[in-house]
C-alpha positions in Angstrom: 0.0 0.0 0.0 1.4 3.4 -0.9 2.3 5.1 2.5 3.2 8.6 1.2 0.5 11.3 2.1 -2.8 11.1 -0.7 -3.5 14.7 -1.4 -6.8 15.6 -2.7 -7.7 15.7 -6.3 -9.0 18.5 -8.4 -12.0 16.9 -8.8 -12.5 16.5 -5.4 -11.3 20.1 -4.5 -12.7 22.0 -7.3 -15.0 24.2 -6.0 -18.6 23.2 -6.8 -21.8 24.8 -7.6 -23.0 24.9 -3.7 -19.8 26.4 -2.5 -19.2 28.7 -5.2 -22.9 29.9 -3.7 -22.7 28.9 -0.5 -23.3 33.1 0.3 -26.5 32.9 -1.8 -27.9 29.4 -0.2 -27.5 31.0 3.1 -29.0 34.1 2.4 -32.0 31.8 1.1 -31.9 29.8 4.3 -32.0 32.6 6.4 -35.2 34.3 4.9 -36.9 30.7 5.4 -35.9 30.2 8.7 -36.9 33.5 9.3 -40.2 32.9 7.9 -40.5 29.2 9.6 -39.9 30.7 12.9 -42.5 32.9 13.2 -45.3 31.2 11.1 -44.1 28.0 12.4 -42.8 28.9 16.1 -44.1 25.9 17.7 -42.0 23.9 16.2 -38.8 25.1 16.7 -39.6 25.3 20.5 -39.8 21.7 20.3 -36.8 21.5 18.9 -35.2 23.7 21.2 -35.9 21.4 24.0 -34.0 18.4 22.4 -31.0 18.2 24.1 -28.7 16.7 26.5 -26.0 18.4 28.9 -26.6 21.7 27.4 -26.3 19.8 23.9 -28.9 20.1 21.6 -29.7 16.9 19.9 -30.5 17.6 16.7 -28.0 20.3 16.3 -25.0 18.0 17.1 -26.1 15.6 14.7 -26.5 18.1 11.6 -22.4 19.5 13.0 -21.2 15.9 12.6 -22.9 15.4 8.9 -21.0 18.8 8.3 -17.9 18.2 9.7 -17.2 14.2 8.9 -17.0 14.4 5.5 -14.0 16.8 5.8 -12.5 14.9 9.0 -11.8 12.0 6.4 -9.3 14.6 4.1 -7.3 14.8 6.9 -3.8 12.7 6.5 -2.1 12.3 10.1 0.8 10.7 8.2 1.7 14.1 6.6 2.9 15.2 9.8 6.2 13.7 9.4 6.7 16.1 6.2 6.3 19.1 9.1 10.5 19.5 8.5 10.2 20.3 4.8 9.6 24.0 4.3 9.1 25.3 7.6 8.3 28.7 6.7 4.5 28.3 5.9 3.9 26.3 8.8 5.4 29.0 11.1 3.0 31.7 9.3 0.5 29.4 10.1 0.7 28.9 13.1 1.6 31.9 14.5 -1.6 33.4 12.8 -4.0 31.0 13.7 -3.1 30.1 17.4 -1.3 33.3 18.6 -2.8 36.2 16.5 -6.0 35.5 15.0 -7.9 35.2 18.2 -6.8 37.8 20.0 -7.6 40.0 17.1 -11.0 39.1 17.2 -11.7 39.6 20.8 -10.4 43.4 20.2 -12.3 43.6 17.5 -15.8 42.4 19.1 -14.6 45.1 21.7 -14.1 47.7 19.6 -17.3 47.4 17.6 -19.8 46.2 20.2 -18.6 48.1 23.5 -17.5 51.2 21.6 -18.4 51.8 17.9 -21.7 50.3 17.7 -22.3 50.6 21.3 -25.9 52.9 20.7 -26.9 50.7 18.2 -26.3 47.1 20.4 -28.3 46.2 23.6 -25.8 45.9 26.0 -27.1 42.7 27.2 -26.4 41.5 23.9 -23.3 42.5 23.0 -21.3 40.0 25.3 -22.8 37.5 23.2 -22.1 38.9 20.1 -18.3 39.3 21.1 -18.4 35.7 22.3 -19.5 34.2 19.2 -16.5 36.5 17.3 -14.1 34.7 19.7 -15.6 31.9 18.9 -14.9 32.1 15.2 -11.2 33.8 15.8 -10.4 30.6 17.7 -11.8 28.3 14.9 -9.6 28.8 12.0 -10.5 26.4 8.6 -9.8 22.7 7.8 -12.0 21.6 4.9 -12.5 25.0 2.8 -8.7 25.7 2.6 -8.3 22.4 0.3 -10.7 24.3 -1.9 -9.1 28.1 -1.5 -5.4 26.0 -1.9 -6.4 24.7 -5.4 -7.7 27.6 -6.9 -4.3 29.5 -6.2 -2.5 26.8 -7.5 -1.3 26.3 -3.8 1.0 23.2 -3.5 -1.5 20.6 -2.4 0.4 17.6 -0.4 1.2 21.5 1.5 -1.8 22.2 2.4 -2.5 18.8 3.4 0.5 18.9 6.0 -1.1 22.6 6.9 -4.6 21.3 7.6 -3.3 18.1 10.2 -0.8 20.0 12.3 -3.8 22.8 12.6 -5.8 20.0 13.5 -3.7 18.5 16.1 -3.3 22.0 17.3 -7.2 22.5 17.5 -7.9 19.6 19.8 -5.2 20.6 22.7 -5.8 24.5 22.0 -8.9 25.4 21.0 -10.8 25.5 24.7 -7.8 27.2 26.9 -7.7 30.0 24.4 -11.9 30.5 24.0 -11.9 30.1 27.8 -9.4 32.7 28.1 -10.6 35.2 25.7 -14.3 34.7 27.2 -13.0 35.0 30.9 -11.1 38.4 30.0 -14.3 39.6 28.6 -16.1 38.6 31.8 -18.4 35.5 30.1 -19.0 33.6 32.8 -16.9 29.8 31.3 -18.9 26.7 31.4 -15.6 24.8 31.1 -17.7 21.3 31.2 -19.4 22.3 28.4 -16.6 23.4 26.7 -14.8 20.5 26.8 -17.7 18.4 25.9 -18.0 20.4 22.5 -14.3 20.1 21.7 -14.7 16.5 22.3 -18.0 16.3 20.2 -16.9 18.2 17.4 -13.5 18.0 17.0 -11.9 14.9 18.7 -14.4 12.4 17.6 -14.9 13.6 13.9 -11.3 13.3 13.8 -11.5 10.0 15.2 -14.1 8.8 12.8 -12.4 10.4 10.0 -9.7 8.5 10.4 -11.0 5.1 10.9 -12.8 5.7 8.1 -10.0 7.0 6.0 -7.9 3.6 7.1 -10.7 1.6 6.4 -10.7 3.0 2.2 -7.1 3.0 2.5 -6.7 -0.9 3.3 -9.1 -2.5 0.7 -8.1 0.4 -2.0 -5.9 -1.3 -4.7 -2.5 -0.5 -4.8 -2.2 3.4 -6.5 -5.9 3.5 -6.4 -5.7 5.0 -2.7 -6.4 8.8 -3.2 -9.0 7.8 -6.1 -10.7 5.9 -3.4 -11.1 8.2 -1.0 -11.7 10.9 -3.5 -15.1 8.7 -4.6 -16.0 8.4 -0.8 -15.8 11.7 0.1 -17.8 13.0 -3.3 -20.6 10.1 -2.1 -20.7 12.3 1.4 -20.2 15.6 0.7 -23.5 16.7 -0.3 -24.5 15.7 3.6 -21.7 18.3 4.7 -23.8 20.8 2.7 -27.4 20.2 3.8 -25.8 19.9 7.6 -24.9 23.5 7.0 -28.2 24.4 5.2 -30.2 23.3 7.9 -28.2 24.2 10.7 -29.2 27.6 9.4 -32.8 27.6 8.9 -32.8 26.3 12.6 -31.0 28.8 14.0 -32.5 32.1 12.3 -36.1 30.1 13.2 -34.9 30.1 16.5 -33.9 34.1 16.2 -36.5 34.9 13.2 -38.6 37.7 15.6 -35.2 39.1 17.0 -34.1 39.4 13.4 -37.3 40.8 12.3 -37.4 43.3 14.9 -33.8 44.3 14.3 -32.6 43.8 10.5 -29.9 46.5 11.0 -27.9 44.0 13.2 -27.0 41.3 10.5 -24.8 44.0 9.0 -23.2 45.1 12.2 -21.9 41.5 13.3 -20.7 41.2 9.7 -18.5 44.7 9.6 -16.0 43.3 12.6 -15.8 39.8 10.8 -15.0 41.7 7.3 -12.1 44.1 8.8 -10.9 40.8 10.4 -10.7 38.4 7.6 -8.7 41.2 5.3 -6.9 42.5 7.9 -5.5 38.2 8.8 -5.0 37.9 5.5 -2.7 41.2 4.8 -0.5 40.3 8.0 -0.2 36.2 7.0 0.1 37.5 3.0 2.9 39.8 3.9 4.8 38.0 6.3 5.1 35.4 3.7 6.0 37.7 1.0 8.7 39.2 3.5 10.2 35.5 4.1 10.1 34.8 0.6 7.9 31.9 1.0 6.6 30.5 -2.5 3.6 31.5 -3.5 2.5 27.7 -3.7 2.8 27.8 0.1 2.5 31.7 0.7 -1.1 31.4 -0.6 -2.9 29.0 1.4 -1.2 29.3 4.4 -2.6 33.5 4.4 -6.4 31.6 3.3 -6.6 29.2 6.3 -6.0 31.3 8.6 -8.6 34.2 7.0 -11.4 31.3 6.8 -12.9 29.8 9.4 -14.0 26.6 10.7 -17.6 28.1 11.0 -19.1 24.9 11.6 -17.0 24.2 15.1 -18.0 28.1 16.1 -21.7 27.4 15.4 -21.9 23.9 17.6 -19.9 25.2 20.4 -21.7 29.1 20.3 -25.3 26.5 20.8 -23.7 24.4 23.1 -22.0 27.2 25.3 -25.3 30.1 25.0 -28.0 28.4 23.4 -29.8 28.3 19.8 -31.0 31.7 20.8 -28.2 33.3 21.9 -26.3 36.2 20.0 -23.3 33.8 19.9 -24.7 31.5 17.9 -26.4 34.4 15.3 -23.2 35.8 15.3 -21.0 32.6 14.1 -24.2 32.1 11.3 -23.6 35.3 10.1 -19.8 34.4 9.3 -20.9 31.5 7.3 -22.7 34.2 5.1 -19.7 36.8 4.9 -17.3 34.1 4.3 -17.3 33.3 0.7 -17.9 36.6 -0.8 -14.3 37.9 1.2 -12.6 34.5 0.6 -13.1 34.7 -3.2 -11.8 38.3 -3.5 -9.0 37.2 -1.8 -8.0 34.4 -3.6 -8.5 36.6 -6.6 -5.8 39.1 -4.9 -3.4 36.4 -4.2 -3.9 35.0 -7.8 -3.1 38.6 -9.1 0.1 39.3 -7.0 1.5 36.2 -7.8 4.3 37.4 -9.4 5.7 39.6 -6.6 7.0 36.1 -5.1 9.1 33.0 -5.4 7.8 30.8 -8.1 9.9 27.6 -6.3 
């Protein structure tokens, strides 16, 4: 059996009609969960009371149809390529784990305690700034795969990028929301915390991987990526309508808040916009600086400007509630998302030139 790491094909990466639209099926989700909540309120108040230890049932089980399907992409065996190239890893890291979240806390500061503060109910805006941590703490697995290959990024790269942030995620992830949240007084339901870094992170991971040894061992021999290319097309379109629904639930659960208040989708957006470009230039330039390739200098700037919106949106339910501000807020990056990710990849793809070609 081939034991080098199996990179993802362009077939498999190429982004598709949903994602290339993913903005405008999330805008259409919203309006009907909007409309569902309030014509159908009932309902979701059932659903709301689904849950176990703080977890809502039918939530977690939409997060895992989202997230396994990108859990099996992940190559652990990559890892022991982390000494090639160190540079883009560095970037990486650094941005994710010791800038990125920090920046967002400052931000949700900035804009709900100060700049928007007439606009925001004050009782609200801790949430609001929570679910920004949230996000700022998440950065992307599956999405950069897609964002790599349409810079021409060096894929078996980003495949080493996109384990060691995973590895990272598990042991990181809660000590740095807990921190952020305790230094913006949120009270920390640390058991909860845990149990949604366990839910959504270790045992996708888990699962992906079995699964991905599973394909790998009755694959024939040079037929390995081609069979996990196959299995993850078969499951992807689950990932999708996860996310899909996941949305109608949660603006049915905040349709009359929205509808009451239709200025606020816009001001949760602006700190998440001046964010994601503002990651990008510091991760972009640093790598230009280092003269970094742009194969690596590319998507190692994208994955730490996306997010892994899905992990925000569990945890934000599992941590406030599906009403809370937290949880609108890390919906409402799902919808800024691909609009700023494609004009970025369109940047990188025009300054391409001002950096190593090897």
């Amino acid at each position: 059996m081939n034991t080098e790491p199996t990179t993802p094909s362009r077939a498999t990466v190429a982004i598709g009609f949903f994602e290339r639209w993913l903005s405008l099926w999330v805008a259409f989700c919203i309006v009907a969960g909007i409309g569902l909540g309030n014509f159908a309120s009932g309902l979701f108040q059932f659903l709301a009371k689904i849950e176990y230890a703080s977890v809502n049932l039918v939530v977690a089980v939409l997060v895992w149809a989202m997230i396994y399907p990108m859990m099996v992409n992940v190559d652990f065996s990559s890892l022991r390529h982390i000494g090639e190239r160190p540079k883009g890893l560095v970037i990486t890291a650094v941005i994710n784990w010791l800038i990125k979240p920090f920046t967002m806390a400052a931000l949700g500061i900035l804009f709900f305690e100060g700049l928007f503060a007439d606009y925001i109910d004050p009782k609200n805006a801790s949430e609001y700034i929570a679910g920004l941590i949230l996000l700022g703490a998440a950065p992307c697995t599956a999405m950069v795969f897609v964002w790599s290959q349409m810079t021409k990024g060096d894929p078996a790269y980003t495949l080493v990028q996109v384990s060691l942030n995973d590895v990272i995620m598990i042991f990181a992830f809660a000590p740095i929301v807990a921190l952020l949240l305790g230094i913006t007084d949120i009270l920390i339901p640390w058991e909860t915390l845990l149990l949604s870094v366990v839910l959504y992170v270790v045992i996708p991971l888990i699962a992906g991987a079995l699964t991905r040894k599973f394909l790998l061992a009755r694959a024939r021999a040079g037929q390995e990526a081609a069979r996990i290319d196959r299995f993850s097309a078969a499951v992807k379109p689950f990932s999708v309508i996860g996310l899909l629904v996941t949305v109608v639930l949660l603006f049915g659960f905040q349709g009359k808040v929205i509808l009451a208040q239709p200025f606020l989708i816009a001001l949760i957006a602006v700190p998440l916009i001046v964010q994601s470009y503002g990651i990008f230039a510091i991760a972009y330039a640093a790598a230009w600086l280092w003269k970094v390739p742009h194969r690596v200098a590319a998507p190692c700037a994208l994955i730490g400007t996306s997010n892994f919106f899905e992990l925000a949106v569990a945890v934000a339910i599992s941590l406030f509630g599906l009403n809370s501000g937290a949880a609108l807020t890390t919906v409402v990056g799902v919808l800024v998302e691909v609009p700023v990710m494609l004009s970025l990849v369109a940047f990188a793809n025009r300054t391409k030139r001002h950096f190593p070609a090897q």
